[in-house]
Residue, then its C-alpha position, 0 to 999 in steps of 0.5 A: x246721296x241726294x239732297x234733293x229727288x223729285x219725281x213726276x211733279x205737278x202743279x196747277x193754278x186757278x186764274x181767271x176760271x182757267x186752270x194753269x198747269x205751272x209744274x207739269x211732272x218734272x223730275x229732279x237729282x241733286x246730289x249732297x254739296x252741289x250747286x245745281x241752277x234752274x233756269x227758264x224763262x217767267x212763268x216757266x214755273x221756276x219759283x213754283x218748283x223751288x216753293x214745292x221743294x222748300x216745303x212752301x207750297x203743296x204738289x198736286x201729286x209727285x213725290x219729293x224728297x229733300x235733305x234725306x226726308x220726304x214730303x210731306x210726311x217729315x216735313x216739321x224735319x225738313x224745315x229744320x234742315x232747309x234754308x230758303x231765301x227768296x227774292x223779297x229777301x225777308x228781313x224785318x225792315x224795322x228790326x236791326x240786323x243782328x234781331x232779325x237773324x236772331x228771330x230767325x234762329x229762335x223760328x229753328x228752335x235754337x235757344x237765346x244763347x244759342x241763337x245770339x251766337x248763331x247770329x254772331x257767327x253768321x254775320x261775320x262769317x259773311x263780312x256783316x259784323x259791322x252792320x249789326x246795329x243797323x236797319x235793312x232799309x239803310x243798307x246797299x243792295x249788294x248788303x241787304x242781299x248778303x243779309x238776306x243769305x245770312x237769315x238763310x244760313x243762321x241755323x245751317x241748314x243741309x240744303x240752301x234755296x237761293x231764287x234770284x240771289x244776285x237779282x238786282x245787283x251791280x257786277x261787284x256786288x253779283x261778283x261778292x255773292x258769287x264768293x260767298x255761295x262757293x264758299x257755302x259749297x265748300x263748306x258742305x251746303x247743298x245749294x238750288x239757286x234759280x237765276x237769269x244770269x247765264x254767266x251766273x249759272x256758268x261760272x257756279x253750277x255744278x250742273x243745271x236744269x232748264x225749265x220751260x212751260x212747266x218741264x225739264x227740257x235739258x239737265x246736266x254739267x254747263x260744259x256738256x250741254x254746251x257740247x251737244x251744241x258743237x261746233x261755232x256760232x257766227x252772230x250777223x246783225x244787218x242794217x236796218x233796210x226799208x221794210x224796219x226791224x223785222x224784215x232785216x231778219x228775214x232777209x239774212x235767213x233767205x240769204x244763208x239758208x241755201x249754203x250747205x255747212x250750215x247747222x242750224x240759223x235762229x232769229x233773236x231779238x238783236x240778230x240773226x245766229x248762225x251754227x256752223x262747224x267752223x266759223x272761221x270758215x264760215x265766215x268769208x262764205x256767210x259775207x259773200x251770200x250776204x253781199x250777194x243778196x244785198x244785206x248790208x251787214x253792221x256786225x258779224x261776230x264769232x263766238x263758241x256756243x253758250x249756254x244761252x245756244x242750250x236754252x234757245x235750242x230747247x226753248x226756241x228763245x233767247x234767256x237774254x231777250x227775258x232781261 
């Protein structure tokens, strides 16, 4: 069953006299108990589409079904079914933790009882109970994000909205968060993060979307859009000649264009990425044609296709250049 349809979703925006079209008509499936992750680049529309799906913000037109109710028809039962946590992190800065996920439950309509314990269990659950006494604003930021997850998961929801969960945090601190969504998976909770963490996304997701310019260019499981990328990709950063930064690659490119095993060869921010079948192959061939034309290469490195390969080959630039 799904946790989450959407069909043909749009959204615009006023700004400056102008109309923005931030959705523009994107359809979505995501099944009971996934982890789905959304990625694209700012302003793809990333966290208007989780708005609209969160029940936050109206669509234009479309039809949205979330945690088997649709929109905005059943949307007082939805809300009791979803929990949303968004990048401000919401908690109450002058309110102990142990208050504010205890007004976050009374907000669902749990009674006084009912929502201590809610509160209780949650913080425990999420290695918090020794922070109850304490104000947000004194926390770490790997605690104030664990407390933002626990104000989201307090009334148990059906389906949990994460937008930038790990945003921020330093690699043990992502790594920790990490734990605790797959622990919610397991648990039963259908999970929609947004996220700019390519190994996030990776190591997490079931599947994922990719968003760009208000439209899904490509959806599915990591590893299989990583396979429509077959093959190799040879990474070439050339040393700065005398026409600066720009011009470095530009000549690598008019120096590999002419070799005939080459798939494909795109310009990033730091380097020139070259696709091939097989880079180890490649890789004495892409020297030669280098030291021919007269680029000086500092590095040239192997490495299988990434996800970042699936976004930059659908969206024409690097994920990572956005960081």
């Amino acid at each position: 069953m799904a946790a989450i349809e959407a069909e043909r979703l749009t959204r615009s925006f006023r700004r400056r006299g102008k109309v923005v079209e931030a959705v523009r008509g994107i359809d979505l499936h995501v099944d009971e108990g996934e982890i789905f992750g959304f990625l694209g680049p700012n302003g793809a529309g990333k966290t208007t589409t989780v708005r609209m799906l969160a029940t936050l913000l109206a669509p234009d037109s479309g039809r949205v079904s979330v945690a088997g109710c649709e929109l905005p028809r059943r949307m007082g039962q939805a809300r009791r079914l979803i929990g949303y946590v968004g990048q401000a992190g919401g908690a109450d800065e002058s309110m102990p933790v142990l208050d504010n996920l205890i007004l976050q439950a009374r907000l669902h309509r749990l009674d006084q009882a009912e929502a201590h314990g809610a509160a209780e269990r949650t913080l425990h659950a999420l290695g918090l109970a020794d922070l109850t006494d304490r104000l947000p604003r004194t926390l770490s930021g790997g605690q104030r994000r664990r407390v933002a997850l626990a104000l989201g998961l307090v009334h148990q929801p059906a389906v949990l909205f994460l937008d930038e969960p790990t945003l921020g945090l330093d690699p043990a601190a992502r790594a920790a968060l990490w734990e605790e969504i797959r622990a919610l998976q397991v648990a039963g909770t259908t999970i929609f993060l947004t996220t700019h963490y390519l190994e996030e996304a990776d190591a997490l997701c079931d599947r994922v979307g990719i968003i760009d310019r208000g439209r899904i260019v490509a959806s599915g499981a990591p590893a299989e859009l990583k396979r429509s990328i077959s093959g190799d990709t040879v990474t070439v950063t050339a040393a700065v000649g005398e026409h600066g930064g720009d011009g470095d690659g530009d000549r690598v490119k008019n120096a590999l264009e002419g070799l005939s095993f080459i798939r494909e060869i795109r310009e990033t921010a730091s380097a020139v990425r070259v696709y091939v079948d097989n880079g180890a192959d490649a890789i004495p061939a892409v020297v030669r044609a280098l030291d021919t034309h007269g680029v000086r290469a500092v590095s040239i490195g192997l490495e299988s296709a990434s996800l970042d390969d699936v976004f930059l080959k659908h969206t024409g630039s690097s994920l990572r250049r956005e960081l």
